[in-house]
N, C-alpha and C positions, 0 to 999 in steps of 0.2 A: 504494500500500500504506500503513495506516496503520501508526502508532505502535503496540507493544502495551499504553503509558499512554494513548492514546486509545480500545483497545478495553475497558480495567479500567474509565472512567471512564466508558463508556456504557453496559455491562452493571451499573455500579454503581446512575448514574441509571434506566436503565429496569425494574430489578428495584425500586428503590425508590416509581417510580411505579406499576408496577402492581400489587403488594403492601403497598407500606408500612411493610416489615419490616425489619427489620436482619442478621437470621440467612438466610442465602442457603440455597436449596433446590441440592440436588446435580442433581437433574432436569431444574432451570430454566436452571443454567449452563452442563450440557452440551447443553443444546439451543442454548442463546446459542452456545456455542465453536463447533459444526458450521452453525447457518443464518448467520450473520453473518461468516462469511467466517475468524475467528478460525486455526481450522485450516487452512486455505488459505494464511492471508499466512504461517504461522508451523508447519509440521509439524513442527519439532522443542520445539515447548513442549507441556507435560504439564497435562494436564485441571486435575489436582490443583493443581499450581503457581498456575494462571491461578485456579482456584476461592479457595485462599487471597489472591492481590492482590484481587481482586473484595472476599471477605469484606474482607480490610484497606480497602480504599475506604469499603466501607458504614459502617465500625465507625467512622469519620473523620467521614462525613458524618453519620452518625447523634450524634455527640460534637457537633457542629458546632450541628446542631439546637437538642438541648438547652440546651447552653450560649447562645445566642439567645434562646430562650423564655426559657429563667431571667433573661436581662438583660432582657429587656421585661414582665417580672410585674414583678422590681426595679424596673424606672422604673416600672410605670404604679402602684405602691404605692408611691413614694415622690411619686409627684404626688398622689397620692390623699391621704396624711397632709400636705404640703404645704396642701392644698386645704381639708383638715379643721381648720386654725391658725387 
């Protein structure tokens, strides 16, 4: 049985890869909670509950993102004006 922070973090990653989105679809996670076993390891956690950590993961990773891009536009503009001296 897993963890239910190893089921947030895989529903988190694989919504992100096949959509690319940040805002979770309600459709999408209860189909994730029922094929992936979610309801099985864990019948007493609530769709809703588990949809919210999901959203909190994404909104994490999604921050995570950004803030990555933002630092590697910072470096490669400040090697760029470097470059330009």
């Amino acid at each position: 049985m897993r963890k239910l922070s190893e089921y947030v973090e895989m529903a988190a990653t694989e919504y992100l890869q096949e959509t690319g989105k940040a805002e979770l679809d309600a459709h999408w996670i209860a189909e994730f909670f029922q094929d992936n076993g979610v309801q099985d390891d864990y019948p007493r956690q609530d769709l809703i509950a588990f949809f919210a950590l999901v959203q909190k993961a994404l909104t994490i990773k999604s921050e995570r993102a950004s803030k990555q891009t933002r630092l590697q536009l910072d470096k490669a503009t400040r090697l760029e004006k470097h470059k330009q001296k």
